[in-house]
FISESE-811989 format. One record per residue (C-alpha): residue number from 0; residue in one letter; x, y, z. Coordinates in steps of 0.001 Angstrom, whole numbers. Example, Ala and Ser with C-alpha at 12.3 -4.5 7.8 and 13.67 -1.06 7.14 Angstrom:
<pavexs>
PAVEX    nr   rest         u         v         w
PAVEX     0      a     12300     -4500      7800
PAVEX     1      s     13670     -1060      7140
</pavexs>
This chain:
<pavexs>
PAVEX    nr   rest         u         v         w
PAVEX     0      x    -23714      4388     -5122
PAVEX     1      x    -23726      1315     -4015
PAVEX     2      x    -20370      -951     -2514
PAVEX     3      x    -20495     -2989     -5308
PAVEX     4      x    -20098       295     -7542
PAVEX     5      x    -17872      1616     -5214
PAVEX     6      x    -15272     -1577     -5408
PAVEX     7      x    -15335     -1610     -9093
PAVEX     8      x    -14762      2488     -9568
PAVEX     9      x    -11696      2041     -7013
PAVEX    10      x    -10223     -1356     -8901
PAVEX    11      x    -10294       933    -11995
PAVEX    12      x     -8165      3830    -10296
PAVEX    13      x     -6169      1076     -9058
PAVEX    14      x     -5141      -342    -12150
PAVEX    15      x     -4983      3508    -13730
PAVEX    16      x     -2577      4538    -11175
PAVEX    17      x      -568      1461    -10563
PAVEX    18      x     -1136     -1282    -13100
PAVEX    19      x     -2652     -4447    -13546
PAVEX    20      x       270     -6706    -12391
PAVEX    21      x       986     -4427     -9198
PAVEX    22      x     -2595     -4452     -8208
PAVEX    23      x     -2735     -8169     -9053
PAVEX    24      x        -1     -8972     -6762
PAVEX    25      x     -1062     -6850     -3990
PAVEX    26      x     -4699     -7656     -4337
PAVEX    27      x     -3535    -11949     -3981
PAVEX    28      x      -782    -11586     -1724
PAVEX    29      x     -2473    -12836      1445
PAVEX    30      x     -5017    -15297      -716
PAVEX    31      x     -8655    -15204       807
PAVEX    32      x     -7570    -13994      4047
PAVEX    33      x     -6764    -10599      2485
PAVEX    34      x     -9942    -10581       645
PAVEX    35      x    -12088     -8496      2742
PAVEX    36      x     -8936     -5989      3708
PAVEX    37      x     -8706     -5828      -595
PAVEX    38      x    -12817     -5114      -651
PAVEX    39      x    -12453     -1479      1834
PAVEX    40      x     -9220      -606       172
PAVEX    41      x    -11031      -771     -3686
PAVEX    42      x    -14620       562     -2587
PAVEX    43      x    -13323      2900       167
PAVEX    44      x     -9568      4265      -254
PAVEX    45      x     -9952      4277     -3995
PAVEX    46      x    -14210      4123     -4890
PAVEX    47      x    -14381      6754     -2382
PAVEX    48      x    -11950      8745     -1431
PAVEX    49      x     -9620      8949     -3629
PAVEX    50      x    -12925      9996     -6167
PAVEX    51      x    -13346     13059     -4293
PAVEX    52      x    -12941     16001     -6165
PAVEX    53      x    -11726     19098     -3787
PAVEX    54      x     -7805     18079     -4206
PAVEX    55      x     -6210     16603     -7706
PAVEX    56      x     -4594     13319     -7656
PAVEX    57      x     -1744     14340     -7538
PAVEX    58      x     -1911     16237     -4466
PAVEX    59      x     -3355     13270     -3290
PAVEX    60      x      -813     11610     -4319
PAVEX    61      x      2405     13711     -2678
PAVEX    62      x       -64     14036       667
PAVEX    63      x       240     10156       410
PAVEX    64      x      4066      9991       182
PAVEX    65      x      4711     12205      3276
PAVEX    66      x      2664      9866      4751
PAVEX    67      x      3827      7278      4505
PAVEX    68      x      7835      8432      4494
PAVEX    69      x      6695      9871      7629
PAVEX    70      x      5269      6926      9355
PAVEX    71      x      8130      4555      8035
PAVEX    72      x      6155      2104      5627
PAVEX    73      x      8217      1959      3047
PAVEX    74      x      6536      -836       762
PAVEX    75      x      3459      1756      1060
PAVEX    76      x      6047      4720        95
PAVEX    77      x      7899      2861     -2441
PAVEX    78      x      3562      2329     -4276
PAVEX    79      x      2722      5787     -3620
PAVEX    80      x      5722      7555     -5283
PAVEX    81      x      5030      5297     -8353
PAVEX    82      x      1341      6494     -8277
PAVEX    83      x      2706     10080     -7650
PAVEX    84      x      4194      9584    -11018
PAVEX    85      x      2010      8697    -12720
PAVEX    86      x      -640     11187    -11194
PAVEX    87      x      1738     13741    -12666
PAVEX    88      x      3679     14846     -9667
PAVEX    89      x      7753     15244    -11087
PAVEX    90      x     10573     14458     -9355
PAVEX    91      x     11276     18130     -7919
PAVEX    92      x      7937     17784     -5926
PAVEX    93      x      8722     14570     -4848
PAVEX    94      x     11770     16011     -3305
PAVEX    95      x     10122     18999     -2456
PAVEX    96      x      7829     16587       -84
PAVEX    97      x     10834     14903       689
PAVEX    98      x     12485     17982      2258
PAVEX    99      x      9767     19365      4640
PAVEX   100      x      9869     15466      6174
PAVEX   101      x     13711     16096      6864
PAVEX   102      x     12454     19555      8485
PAVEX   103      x      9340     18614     10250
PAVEX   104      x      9810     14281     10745
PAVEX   105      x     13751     13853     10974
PAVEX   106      x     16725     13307      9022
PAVEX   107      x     16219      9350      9288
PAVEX   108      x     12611      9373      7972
PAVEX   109      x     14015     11247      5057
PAVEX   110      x     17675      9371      4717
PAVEX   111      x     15233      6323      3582
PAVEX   112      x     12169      8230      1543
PAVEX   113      x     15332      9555      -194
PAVEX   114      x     16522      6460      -837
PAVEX   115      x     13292      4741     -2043
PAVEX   116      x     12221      7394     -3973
PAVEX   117      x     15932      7334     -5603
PAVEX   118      x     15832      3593     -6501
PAVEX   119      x     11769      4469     -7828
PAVEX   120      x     12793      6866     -9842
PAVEX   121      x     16055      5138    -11814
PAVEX   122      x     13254      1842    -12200
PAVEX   123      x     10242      4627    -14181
PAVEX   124      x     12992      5843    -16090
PAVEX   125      x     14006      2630    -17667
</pavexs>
């Protein structure tokens, strides 16, 4: 397959797990500077990786939250518990992730996931 294929496979997940108007605004947020960081996330996170078939998305998806709780991103944690969603993943196994961090990353890594993934889930259930 070639990058081209690869970009446009990954903008589709994209836009399946997220939407148009997040991917949109994440995909423009930094104008043509960001362009070629917005190429390897499409044709390599997303065209690639995330294609693979040996784990569901949304194991993917909840190995991508306690990543990113765990390293502190939060903008990243806050997009990947919406993607959880709507890979499948409910709220108990968001909070299941969201316990082992407490255990194995620290009570203040999981004092904001918490948080985040509070406020995420009141805004999907509107």
């Amino acid at each position: 397959m070639d990058d081209k294929e690869l970009y446009e496979r990954g903008l589709k997940l994209r836009i399946d797990m997220f939407g148009r108007e997040a991917v949109d605004k994440r995909m423009n947020a930094f104008g043509d500077f960001g362009k070629p960081l917005q190429h390897i996330i499409n044709a390599y996170a997303y065209g690639d990786v995330w294609q693979r078939s040996a784990l569901p998305p949304g194991v993917k998806s909840l190995a991508m939250v306690a990543m990113m709780a765990a390293a502190g991103h939060p903008n990243e944690l806050r997009v990947h518990l919406k993607g959880a969603l709507k890979n499948g993943c409910t709220p108990e196994q968001v909070q299941e992730v969201l316990l082992l961090l407490a255990l194995y990353c620290g009570i203040p890594a999981a004092n904001e996931a918490h948080r985040i993934a509070a406020d995420v889930l009141r805004e999907e259930q509107r």
